[in-house]
Each structure stands twice: as C-alpha cells, then as structure tokens.
C-alpha positions as CSV (number, residue, x, y, z in Angstrom):
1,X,77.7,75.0,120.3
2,X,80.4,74.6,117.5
3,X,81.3,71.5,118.8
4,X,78.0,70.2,117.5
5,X,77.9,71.9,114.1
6,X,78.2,69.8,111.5
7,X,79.2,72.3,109.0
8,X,78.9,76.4,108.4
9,X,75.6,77.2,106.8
10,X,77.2,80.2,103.8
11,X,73.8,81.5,102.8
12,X,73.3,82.2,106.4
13,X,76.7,84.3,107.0
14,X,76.2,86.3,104.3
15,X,72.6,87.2,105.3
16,X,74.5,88.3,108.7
17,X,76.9,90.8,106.9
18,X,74.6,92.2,104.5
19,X,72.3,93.1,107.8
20,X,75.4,94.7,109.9
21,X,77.1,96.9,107.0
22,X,73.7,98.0,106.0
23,X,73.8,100.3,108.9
24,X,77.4,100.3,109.9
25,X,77.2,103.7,111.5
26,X,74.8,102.6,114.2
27,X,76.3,99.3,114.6
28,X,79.5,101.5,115.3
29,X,77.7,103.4,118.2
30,X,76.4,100.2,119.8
31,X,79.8,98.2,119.5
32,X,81.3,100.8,121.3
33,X,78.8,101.2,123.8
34,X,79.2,97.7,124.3
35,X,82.9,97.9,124.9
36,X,82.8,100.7,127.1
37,X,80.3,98.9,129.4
38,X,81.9,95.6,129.6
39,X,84.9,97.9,130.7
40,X,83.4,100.6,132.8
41,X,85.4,99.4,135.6
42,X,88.8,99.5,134.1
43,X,91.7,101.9,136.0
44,X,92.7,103.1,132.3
45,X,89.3,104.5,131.4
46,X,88.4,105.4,134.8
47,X,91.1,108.0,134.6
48,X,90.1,110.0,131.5
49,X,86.6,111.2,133.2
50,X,84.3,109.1,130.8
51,X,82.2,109.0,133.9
52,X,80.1,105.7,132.5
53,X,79.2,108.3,129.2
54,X,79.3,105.9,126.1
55,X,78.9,108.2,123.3
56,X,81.2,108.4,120.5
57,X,81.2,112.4,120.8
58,X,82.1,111.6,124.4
59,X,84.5,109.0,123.7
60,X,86.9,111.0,121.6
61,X,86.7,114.4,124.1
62,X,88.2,112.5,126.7
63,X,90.1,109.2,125.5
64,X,93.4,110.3,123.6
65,X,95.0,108.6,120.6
66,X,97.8,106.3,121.8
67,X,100.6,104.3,120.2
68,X,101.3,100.7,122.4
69,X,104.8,102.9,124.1
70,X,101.5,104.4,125.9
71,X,100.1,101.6,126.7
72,X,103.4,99.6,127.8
73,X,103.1,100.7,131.9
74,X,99.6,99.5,131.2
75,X,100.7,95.5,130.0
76,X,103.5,95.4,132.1
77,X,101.7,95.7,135.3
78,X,98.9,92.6,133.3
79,X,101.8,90.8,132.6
80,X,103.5,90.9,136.2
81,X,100.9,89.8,137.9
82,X,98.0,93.1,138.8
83,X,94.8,91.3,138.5
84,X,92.7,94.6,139.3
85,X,90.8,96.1,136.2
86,X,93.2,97.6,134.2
87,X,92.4,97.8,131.0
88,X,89.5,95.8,130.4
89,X,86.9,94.9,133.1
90,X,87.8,91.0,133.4
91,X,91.1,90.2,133.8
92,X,93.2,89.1,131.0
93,X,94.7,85.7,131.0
94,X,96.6,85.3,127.6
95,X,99.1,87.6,126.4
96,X,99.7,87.9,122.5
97,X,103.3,88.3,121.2
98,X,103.8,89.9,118.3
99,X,106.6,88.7,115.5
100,X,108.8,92.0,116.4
101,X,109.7,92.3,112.6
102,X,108.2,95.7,112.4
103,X,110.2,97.1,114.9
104,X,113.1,94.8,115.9
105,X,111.4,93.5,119.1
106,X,108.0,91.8,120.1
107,X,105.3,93.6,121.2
108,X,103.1,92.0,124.0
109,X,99.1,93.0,123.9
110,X,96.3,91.4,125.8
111,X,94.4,88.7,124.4
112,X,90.8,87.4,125.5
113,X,88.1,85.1,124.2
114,X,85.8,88.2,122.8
115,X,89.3,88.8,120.6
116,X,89.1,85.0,119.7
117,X,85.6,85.4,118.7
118,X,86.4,88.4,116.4
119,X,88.7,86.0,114.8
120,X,86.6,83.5,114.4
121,X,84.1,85.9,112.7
122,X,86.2,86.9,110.2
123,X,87.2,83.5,109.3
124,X,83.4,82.9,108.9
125,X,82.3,85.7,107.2
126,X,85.7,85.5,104.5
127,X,84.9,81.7,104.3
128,X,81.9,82.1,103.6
129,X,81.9,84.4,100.7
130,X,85.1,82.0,99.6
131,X,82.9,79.1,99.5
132,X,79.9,80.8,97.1
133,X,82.6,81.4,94.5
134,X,84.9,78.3,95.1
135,X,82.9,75.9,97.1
136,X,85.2,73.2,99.0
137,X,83.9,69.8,99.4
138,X,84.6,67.0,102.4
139,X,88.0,66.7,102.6
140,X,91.3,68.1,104.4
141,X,93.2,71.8,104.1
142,X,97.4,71.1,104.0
143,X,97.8,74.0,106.3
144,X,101.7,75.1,106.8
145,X,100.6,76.6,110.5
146,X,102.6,76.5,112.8
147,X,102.4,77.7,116.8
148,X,105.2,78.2,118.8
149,X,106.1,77.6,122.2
150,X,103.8,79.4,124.8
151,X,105.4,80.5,128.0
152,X,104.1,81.8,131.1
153,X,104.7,85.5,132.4
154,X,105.9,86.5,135.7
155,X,102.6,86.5,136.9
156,X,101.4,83.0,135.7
157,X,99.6,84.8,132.4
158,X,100.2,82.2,129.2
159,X,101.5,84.2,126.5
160,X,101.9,82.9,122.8
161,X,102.2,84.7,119.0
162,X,98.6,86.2,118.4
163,X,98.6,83.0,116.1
164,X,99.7,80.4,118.6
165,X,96.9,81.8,120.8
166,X,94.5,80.9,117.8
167,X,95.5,77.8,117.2
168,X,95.6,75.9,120.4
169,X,92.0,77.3,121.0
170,X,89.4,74.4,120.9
171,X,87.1,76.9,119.3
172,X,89.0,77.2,116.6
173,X,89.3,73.3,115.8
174,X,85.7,72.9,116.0
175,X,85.0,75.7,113.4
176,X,87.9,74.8,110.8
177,X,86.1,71.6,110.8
178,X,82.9,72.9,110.6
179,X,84.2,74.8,107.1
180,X,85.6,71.9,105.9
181,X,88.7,72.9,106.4
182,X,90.2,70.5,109.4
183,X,94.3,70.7,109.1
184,X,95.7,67.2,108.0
185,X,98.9,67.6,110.0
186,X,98.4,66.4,114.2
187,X,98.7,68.8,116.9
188,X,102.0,67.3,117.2
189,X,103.6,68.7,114.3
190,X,101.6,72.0,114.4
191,X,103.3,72.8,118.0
192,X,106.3,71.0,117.3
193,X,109.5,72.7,119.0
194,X,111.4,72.6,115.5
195,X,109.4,74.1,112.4
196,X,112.2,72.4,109.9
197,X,110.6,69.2,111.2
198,X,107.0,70.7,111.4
199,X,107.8,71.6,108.2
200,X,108.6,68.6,106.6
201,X,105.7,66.4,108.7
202,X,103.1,69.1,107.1
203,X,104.8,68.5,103.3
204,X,104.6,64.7,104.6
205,X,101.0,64.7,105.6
206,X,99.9,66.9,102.4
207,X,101.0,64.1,100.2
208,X,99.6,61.1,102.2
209,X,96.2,62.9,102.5
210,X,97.0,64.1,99.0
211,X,93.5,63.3,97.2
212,X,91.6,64.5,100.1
213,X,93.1,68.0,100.8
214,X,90.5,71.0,99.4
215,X,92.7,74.2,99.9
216,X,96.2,74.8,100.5
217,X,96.9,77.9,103.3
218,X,99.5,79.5,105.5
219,X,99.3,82.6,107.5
220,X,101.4,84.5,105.0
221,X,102.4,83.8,101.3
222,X,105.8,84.0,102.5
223,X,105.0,80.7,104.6
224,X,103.6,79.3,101.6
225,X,106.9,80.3,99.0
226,X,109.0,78.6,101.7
227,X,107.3,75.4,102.3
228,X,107.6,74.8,98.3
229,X,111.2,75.9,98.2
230,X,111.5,73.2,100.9
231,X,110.0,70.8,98.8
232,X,112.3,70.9,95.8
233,X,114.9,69.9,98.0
234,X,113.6,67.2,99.9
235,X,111.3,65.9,97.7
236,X,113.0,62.8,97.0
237,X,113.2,61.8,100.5
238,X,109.4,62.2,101.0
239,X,109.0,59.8,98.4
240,X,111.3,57.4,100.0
241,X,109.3,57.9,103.5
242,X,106.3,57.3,102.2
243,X,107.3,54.4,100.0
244,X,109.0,52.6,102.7
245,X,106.6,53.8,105.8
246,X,109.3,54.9,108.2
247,X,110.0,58.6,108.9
248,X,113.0,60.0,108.1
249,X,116.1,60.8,110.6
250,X,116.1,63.9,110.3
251,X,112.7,63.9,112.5
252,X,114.4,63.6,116.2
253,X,111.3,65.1,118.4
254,X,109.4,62.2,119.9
255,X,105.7,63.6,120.0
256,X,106.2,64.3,116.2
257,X,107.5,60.7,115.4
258,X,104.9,59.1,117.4
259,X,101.9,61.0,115.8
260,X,103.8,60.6,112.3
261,X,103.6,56.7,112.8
262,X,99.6,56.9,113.4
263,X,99.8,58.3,110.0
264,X,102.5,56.6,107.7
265,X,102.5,53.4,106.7
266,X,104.1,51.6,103.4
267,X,102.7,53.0,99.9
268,X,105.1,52.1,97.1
269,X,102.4,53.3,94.4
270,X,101.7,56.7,96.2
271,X,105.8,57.2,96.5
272,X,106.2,56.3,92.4
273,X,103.3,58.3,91.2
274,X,104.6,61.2,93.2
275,X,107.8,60.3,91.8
276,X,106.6,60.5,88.3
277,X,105.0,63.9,88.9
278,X,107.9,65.8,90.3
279,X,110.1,64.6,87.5
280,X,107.9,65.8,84.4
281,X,107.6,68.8,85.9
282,X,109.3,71.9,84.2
283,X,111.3,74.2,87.2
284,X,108.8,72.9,89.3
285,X,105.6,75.5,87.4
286,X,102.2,73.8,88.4
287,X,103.8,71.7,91.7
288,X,100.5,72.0,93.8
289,X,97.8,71.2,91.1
290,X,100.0,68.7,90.4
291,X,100.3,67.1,93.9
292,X,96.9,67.9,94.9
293,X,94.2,67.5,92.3
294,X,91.7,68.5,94.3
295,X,93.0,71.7,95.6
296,X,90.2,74.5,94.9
297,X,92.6,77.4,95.8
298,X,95.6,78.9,97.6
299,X,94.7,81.2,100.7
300,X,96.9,83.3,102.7
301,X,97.5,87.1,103.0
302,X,99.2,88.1,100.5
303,X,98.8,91.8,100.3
304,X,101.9,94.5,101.4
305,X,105.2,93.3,102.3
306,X,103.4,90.0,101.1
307,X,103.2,90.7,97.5
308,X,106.9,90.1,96.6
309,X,106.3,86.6,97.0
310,X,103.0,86.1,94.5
311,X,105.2,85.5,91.4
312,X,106.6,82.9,92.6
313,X,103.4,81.6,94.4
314,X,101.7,81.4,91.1
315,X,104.8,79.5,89.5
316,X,104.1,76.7,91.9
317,X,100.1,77.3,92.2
318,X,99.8,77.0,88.0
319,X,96.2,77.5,86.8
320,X,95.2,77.4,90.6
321,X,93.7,80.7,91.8
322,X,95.1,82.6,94.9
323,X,92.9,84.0,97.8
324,X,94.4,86.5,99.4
325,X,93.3,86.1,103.0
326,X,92.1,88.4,105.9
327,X,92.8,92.1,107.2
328,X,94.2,92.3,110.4
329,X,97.4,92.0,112.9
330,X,98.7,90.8,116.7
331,X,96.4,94.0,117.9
332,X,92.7,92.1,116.2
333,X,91.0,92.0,112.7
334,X,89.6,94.6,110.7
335,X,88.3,93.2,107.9
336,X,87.0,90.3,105.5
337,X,88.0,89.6,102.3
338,X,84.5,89.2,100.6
339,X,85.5,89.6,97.0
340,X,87.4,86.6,96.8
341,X,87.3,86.8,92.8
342,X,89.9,89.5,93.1
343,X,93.9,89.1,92.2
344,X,95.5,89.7,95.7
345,X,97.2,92.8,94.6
346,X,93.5,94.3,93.6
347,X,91.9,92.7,97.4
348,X,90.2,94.8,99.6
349,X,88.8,94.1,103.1
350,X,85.5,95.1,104.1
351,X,85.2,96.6,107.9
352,X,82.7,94.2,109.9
353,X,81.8,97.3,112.0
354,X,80.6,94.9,115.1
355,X,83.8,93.8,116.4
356,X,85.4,97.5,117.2
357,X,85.2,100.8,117.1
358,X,87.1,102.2,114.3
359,X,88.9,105.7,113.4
360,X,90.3,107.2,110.5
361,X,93.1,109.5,109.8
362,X,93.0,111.4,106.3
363,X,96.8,111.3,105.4
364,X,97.3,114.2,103.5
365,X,99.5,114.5,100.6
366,X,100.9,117.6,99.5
367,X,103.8,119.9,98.2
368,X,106.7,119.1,100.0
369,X,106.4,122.7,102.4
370,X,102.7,121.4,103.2
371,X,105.1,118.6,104.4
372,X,107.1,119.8,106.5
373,X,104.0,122.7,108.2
374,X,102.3,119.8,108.8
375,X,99.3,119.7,111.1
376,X,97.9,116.1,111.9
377,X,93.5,116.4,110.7
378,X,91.1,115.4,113.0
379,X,89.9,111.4,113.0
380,X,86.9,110.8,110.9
381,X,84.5,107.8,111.6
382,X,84.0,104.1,109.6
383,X,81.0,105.5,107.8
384,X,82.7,108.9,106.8
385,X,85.5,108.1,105.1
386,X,86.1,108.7,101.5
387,X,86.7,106.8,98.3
388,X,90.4,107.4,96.7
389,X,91.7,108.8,100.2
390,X,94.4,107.3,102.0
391,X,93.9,107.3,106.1
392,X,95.8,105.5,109.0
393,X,93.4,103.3,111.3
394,X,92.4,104.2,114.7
395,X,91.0,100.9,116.5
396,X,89.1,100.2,119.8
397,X,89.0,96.3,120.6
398,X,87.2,94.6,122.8
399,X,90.5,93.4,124.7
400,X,91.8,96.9,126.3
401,X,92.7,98.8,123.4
402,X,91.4,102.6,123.2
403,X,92.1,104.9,120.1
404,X,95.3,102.7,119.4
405,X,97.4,103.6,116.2
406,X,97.3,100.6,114.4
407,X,100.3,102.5,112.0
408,X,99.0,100.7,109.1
409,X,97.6,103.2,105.8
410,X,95.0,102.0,103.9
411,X,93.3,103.1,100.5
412,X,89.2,102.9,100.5
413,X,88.5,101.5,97.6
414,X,84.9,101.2,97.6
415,X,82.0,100.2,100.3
416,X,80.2,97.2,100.5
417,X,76.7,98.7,101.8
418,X,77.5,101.5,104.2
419,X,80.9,100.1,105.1
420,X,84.1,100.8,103.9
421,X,86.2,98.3,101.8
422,X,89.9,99.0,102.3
423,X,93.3,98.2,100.5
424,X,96.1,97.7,102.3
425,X,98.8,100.7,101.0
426,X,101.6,100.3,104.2
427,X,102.6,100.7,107.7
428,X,103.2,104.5,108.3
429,X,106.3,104.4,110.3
430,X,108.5,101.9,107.5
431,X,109.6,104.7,105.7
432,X,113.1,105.0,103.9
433,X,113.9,109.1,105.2
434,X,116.8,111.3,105.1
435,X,115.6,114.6,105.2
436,X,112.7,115.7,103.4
437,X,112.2,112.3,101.2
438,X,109.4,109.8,102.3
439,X,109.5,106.7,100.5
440,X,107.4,103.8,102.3
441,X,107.1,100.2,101.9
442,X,105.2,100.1,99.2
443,X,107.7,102.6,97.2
444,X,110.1,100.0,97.9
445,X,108.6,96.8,96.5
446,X,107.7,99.1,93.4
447,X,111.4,100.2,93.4
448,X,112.7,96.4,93.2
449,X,109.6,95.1,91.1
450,X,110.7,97.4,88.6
451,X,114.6,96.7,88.7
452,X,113.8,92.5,89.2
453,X,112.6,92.7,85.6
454,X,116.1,93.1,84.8
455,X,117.0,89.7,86.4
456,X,113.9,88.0,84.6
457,X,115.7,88.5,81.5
458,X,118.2,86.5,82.8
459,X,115.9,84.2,84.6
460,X,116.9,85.0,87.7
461,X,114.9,86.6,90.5
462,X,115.0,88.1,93.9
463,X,114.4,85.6,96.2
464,X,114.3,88.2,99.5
465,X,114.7,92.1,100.1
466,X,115.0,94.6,102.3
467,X,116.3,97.8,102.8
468,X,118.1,100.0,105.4
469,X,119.2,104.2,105.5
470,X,122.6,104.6,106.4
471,X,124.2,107.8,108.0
472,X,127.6,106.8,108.3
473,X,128.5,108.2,105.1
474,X,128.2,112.2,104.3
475,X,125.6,112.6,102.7
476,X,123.2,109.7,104.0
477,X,122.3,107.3,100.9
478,X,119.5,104.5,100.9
479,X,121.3,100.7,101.1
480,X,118.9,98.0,99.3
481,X,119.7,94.4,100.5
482,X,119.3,92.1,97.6
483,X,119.2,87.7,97.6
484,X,119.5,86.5,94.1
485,X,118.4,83.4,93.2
486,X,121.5,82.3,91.1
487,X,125.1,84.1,89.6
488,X,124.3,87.4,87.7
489,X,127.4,89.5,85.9
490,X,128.4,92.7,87.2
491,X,126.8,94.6,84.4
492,X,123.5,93.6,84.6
493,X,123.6,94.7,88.7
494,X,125.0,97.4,87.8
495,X,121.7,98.4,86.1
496,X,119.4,97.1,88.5
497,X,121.2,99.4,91.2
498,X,120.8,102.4,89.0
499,X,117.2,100.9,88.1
500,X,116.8,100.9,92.0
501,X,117.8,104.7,92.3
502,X,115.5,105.9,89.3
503,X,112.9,103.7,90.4
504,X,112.0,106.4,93.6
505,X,109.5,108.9,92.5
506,X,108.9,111.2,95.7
507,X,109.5,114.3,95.0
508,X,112.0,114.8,98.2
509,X,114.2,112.4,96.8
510,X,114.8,112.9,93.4
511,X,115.3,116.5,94.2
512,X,118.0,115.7,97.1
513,X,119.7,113.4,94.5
514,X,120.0,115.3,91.9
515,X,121.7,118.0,94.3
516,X,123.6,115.6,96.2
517,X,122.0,116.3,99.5
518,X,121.4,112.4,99.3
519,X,123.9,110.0,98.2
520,X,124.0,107.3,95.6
521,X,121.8,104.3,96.0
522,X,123.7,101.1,97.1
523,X,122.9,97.8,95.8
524,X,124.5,94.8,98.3
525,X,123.5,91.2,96.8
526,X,123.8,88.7,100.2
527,X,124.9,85.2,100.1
528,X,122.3,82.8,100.1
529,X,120.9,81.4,102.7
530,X,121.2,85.4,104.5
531,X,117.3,85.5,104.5
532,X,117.1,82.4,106.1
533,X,119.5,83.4,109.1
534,X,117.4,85.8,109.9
535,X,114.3,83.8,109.9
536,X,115.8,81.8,112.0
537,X,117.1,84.3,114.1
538,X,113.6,85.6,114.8
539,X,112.4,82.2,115.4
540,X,115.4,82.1,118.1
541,X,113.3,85.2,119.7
542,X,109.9,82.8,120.0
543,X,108.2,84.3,116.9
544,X,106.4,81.4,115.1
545,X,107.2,81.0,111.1
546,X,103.1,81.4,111.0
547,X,104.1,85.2,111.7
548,X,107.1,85.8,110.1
549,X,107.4,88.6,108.1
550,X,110.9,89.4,106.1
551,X,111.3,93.4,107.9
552,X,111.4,95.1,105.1
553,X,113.3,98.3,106.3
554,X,116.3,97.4,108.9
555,X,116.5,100.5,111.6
556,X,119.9,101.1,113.7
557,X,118.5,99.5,116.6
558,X,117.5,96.3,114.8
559,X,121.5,95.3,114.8
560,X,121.4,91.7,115.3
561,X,119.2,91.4,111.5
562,X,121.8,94.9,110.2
563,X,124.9,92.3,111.2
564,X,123.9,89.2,109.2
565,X,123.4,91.0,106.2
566,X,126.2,93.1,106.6
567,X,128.3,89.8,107.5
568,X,127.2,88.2,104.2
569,X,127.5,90.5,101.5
570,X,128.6,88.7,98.5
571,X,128.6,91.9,96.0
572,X,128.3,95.5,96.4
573,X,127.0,98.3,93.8
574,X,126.6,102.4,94.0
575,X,124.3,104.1,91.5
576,X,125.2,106.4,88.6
577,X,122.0,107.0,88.1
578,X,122.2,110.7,89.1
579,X,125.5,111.2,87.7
C-alpha cells in the first residue's frame, strides 16, 4: 500500500490520534489483549500461568517487572538459533543492537515488522502535526543517517542498530517519500562502511540538491553539531568537488564513488556562490539558512543528554526553528512530539496508547532517610498518572517485551485528551553516587551549563562532557571530563571547577561536602579530538553514528572510554569550593 501513496494525507492522521487518546484507557486494554494473543503461545508467558487470561488485572498478578539481565537467557537462545515460541508467538528474524553508550556494551533485543510499524506510526503522527505548523513542500530532506553494517547471528538471524534495522526497511523508503521527505544522499552512502566518507557524500549531496532540500535531520542533535563541525573544515574542498565534478580522494569505497558520479557533475557557479556564502559568514552563525534557503526546520531529538548540543545547533541553524524529534529507544517508541511549536528543552511526547502497554512508576522524592527506607510504589497505568510527578516507564511491546524497565524518568507535563504528554527528565540508573548523594544526568548538564557561562565570557565553550565517580581516592570525589573548544587560563578553570562543585544541589551532596565525607570536585580538560576517539571507538564496536550518544557518566567497567580520557588529559583542577 505505501508503495502507491503519493503523499501522507495530515488532516487525516490527526483525525486518527485525536480518536485513540480520546479513550486511551480502553485502547490500553485492547492493545494489550492484542499482544497477549498474538503471543499466547510463547514459552516466556506460558510460564507465568497467564492461562490465555488477557486482563490487565491479570496481567500484572502474574507477569513480573524485568530489566533486559532478565531477559538475556531469553535472546540468547533467539539469537543462537531456537526457533520455537519464545518470546513472541512468530519467530523473530532481526535482532536490534543497541549503541551500548548507556552501559559500556550493546544490548541485543528482538525486532519484528509490528515494531517497524510502531515506528512508522510515530513518524506519521509527529510528521503530521510538523507539517500543520511548518508545512514542507516537494523537495528533498539532507538527512545525516547513517546504518551500519548488519551481521548475521549464530543462528542465521540479521542483526543491525535499531536504526540500521529502520533504514534498510522498504517500508520506510516508501513513507519518507510519501511525507516529502525522501533522503537526497543514495543507499550507497547511507550504508557506506566508513561514516567520515558517508559523512562528507551527505554534506556533498546537501549542497548539490541545495535548493531542493525542505528539512535538515539526524537521529540526534549530536549527529547534526558534528556534521557542521565537519563542514567548517572541509568546506573548501566541497566547493572544489562540486566545481570541478570529480569526488574527492579522500572517498576510497567503490559503491560510494560510483553512486557519487550519478550525482556530480561540473557546476563552477554552484561551487562560487557557495564560496561566496561561507566566506561572509561570521564564525559560521546562520550556515544552514544560508546553504539551504528552503530549509523549513531542523529535526532531530534533542531532549536529555541531547540538549548540550542545542546552543550550538542554533548558532549554525540562525533564525531557523528546531524540532525536537520523537520519544523512544533500541527497546520501541513511546511517543509523538505533537506540539512541534515548542523549544526542544520545553518538548513533550504524547503516548499513542495503541502500540503498547504502558506502566508507570511514581519516583518518590523525599528527605534523605525516606531515601534510604525506601520501598519501590506499586505501577500505576497510562491513564492514571499525574501531572507534576516524575515516574519511570514500564513498557510491553509487541516484539517480546513484558513489563520491561525502560530505566528512563519522565515528567508528565500535561495530557493531550486522555493521554499523557511526557518530558523526558533522565535515565534512572546514570546517577553520579557515593553514599547518600543522587545526582543524575540531568544534574549534570545543569552543573556544566551553569559553569560553561564562565567560558562564554571568554568565547569559548564546551565542546563534549562527561563525568565519572572515582574511589581510588579516600574519600571518593566526583571527576568531570571537560573538551574546550580553544586555550582558557588557569584562573578562569579554576572557577568553572569550583562553579562545577557548587553547581550540585542534592541535598546528600552538599551535606557530605561540606563534612568531607566526599571529596573535592575535579575538573580534567581533555585534548581535543578525546570526544572523537571515543566516537570512533564505539563505532569500532558496530554502533552506527545515527545512535551515538556521548555516555555521559563513565562506570569502572566502561575502561576502554575511562582510558582515552584518562590518556589525554591536558589540564587538571580540584575545587575549593567547600574549603
């Protein structure tokens, strides 16, 4: 059928979610009737007595909350080989990899074509509500995607990043073209084996389509910073590619040169106006409006560990407006972005409550003894949640997940109808502890946008973060792992390490600081290029750069990433904040 659309009727999809979150409480039961019945048969639910009983009340009696470590036996047996019914009712073909920046290593999950049709939904429903406010017209999307190489498990299964899985699908082509938003790179340079040379072919393609492209996207905003770092540097010799019509060197892989030929061909005008451009531009403010006139907007997600990166995003983006992009992760989607008009640090996600079953747990936040006693509430359902409480998401999917800990906390902002709209707050189990402090992702990135106003003064900024704890010393003390964009004097670090320190609120903390039960805040400043080595570590791994996210706290068992920083650490500061 998508095949033959021409092109996505809007008024239509948002007819569709108006009718599904007006009752998002019995669209719950049903889509978890559904589930259970296509997988009746599995070995996994067999086991827990459900006894063909579909029933939410049911449900939650006898299936357990898991984390994937549960679930591991379960995939491992799918991804050897077992083609019984194990955790869905047909068996699973494609396995998902996730980036393994969370936790130091991939994850593997199952993936099926009622997953790829959640995705698909999403992108229709978020498009759709996208294109009322900023409507897109014929034309190309530069789209800095990229999927990496799939592989086949011991027993035969093809497994790929969740977003590799996505982007070879046929489906998918049909519908980006069906929302007018077709990628103007080929297939060859989207699956190339070397994304420094997909990389530059996209930039390549972007400008040679220039007048056509609609929308400018990537997975993550950190894909989209990157690309236009990129650009500053090889700029120039895009201009002489396209003004003589033969690739640069620097592009060895064959498939990528031949498909680059169908595309390239001698434009002396396009190369000097391009030219022109990039030189009147000041420090590169307003690059994309400036190379794309036509560009509506700038989509990606851009919430979380994400939102470091919109500063600079809207330094190259100008007057353009940024969208952040969809709710969801290698497990499935969650949400929709449907109030596109929203800054991405103000986006929320609306539930569609017809692709899973979904769970909530209150987080409660307390003194710190109601810390430590602390006993975990009962899950609440989609429709009961509350506005202004935080909760960590319990999802079913339709490909063999059961009461899974997503580990990610979100914020309900609102609802949209009867279902919940949902901020994005941080992933429960990146926290920055020693004893009874709990600072999370989010207190982190508030912790460094607080002490990078410092460097603004001396416009500089912080071009990548992250953080680790470290025992070795007695007592313990927080280590922040800092790339600056240029030279900054020691006085001026000094300050943003102490700014750092101050900069962490919890209660636990400043209360083991100021009695030493904590150490002092260190500040290490990394050579540049640090961030880079371990991007391209993880790519090393088989994550694609369309995953990629910088981890944003290093654990002691991630000690290939620990290592590289630790091997390039240029400066290093303790706080006096404390004394």
């Amino acid at each position: 059928m998508l095949e033959k659309m021409e092109t996505v009727d809007v008024d239509e999809l948002i007819e569709e979610f108006e009718t599904i979150t007006k009752d998002a409480e019995r669209i719950q039961r049903e889509t978890l009737r559904k589930i259970l019945e296509e997988n009746a048969s599995a070995e996994y639910l067999q086991n827990l007595g459900l006894n063909g009983r579909t029933d939410p009340e049911s449900f939650k009696s006898c299936v357990p909350l898991v984390t994937h470590e549960d679930l591991e036996p379960y995939i491992q047996r799918i991804i050897d080989g077992d083609i019984s019914p194990i955790l869905t009712g047909k068996p699973i073909t494609t396995i998902s990899r996730s980036s393994g920046t969370t936790q130091g290593k991939p994850k593997f999950l199952p993936f099926n074509d009622e997953l790829m049709e959640t995705t698909l939904q999403i992108f229709r429903t978020s498009y759709a509500f996208r294109n009322r406010e900023f409507p897109i017209g014929k034309g190309k999307a530069l789209q800095f995607i990229y999927g990496s190489k799939q592989s086949k498990t011991k027993g035969g299964l093809n497994a790929g990043t969740a977003t590799t899985n996505v982007y070879r699908s046929s489906t998918f082509k049909a519908e980006m073209k069906a929302m007018q938003s077709q990628c103007c790179s080929p297939d060859e340079v989207i699956f190339g084996p070397d994304f420094h040379q997909s990389l530059y072919c996209h930039l390549l393609c972007g400008l040679i389509f220039r007048e056509e492209i609609q929308l400018v996207f990537s997975t993550f905003a950190h894909s989209l910073v990157h690309a236009f770092r990129t650009f500053e540097l090889v700029w120039e010799e895009l201009c002489d590619d396209i003004r003589e019509g033969v690739l640069s060197r620097r592009i060895t892989v064959p498939s990528i040169r031949a498909a680059m030929s169908k595309i390239l061909k001698p434009n002396p005008e396009l190369a000097d106006l391009i030219h022109k451009k990039c030189s009147g531009l000041s420090n590169w403010y307003g690059l994309i409006p400036e190379l794309f006139p036509n560009a509506k907007y700038l989509s990606g997600i851009m919430t979380g560990s994400m939102e470091h990166y919109l500063k600079k995003l809207r330094h190259y983006a100008g007057d353009l407006p940024l969208m952040s992009a969809d709710y969801g992760s290698s497990e499935g989607w969650i949400g929709a972005n449907v109030n596109p008009i929203l800054p991405p640090e103000l986006a929320t996600f609306a539930v569609l409550p017809n692709i899973g079953y979904f769970e909530f747990i209150p987080q409660r936040v307390g003194n710190l003894e109601s810390q430590v006693h602390f006993i975990e509430p009962k899950p609440v359902g989609l429709t009961e949640v509350k506005v202004g409480e935080e909760y960590e998401i319990i999802v079913t999917n339709v490909a063999g997940l059961y009461r899974y800990r997503l580990g990610d906390v979100v914020k309900v902002m609102g609802f949209h109808n009867s279902t919940p709209e949902l901020k994005f707050i941080c992933r429960r189990n990146l926290l920055l502890t020693i004893n009874i402090d709990k600072n999370t992702e989010k207190d982190l990135q508030l912790s460094v946008d607080e002490a990078a106003k410092l460097l603004a003064e001396e416009k500089q900024e912080v071009v990548d973060f992250t953080s680790h704890v470290d025992l070795s010393t007695d007592p313990g003390h927080y280590v922040i792992f800092w790339e600056v964009s240029g030279e900054v004097n020691d006085e001026v670090l000094k300050e943003c390490c102490n700014c750092l320190d101050r900069s962490f609120v919890d209660a636990g903390y400043v209360s083991a600081r100021k009695v030493n039960a904590i150490g002092p805040l260190e500040l290490r400043v990394v050579l540049k290029g640090t961030f880079q080595q371990i991007l391209d570590h993880y790519l090393g791994l088989g994550a694609a750069l369309s995953q990629f996210k910088t981890p944003r706290c290093v654990g002691p068992t991630n000690k290939t990433v620990l290592q590289i920083l630790c091997n390039n650490i240029g400066k290093s500061y303790f706080s006096t904040a404390y004394g």
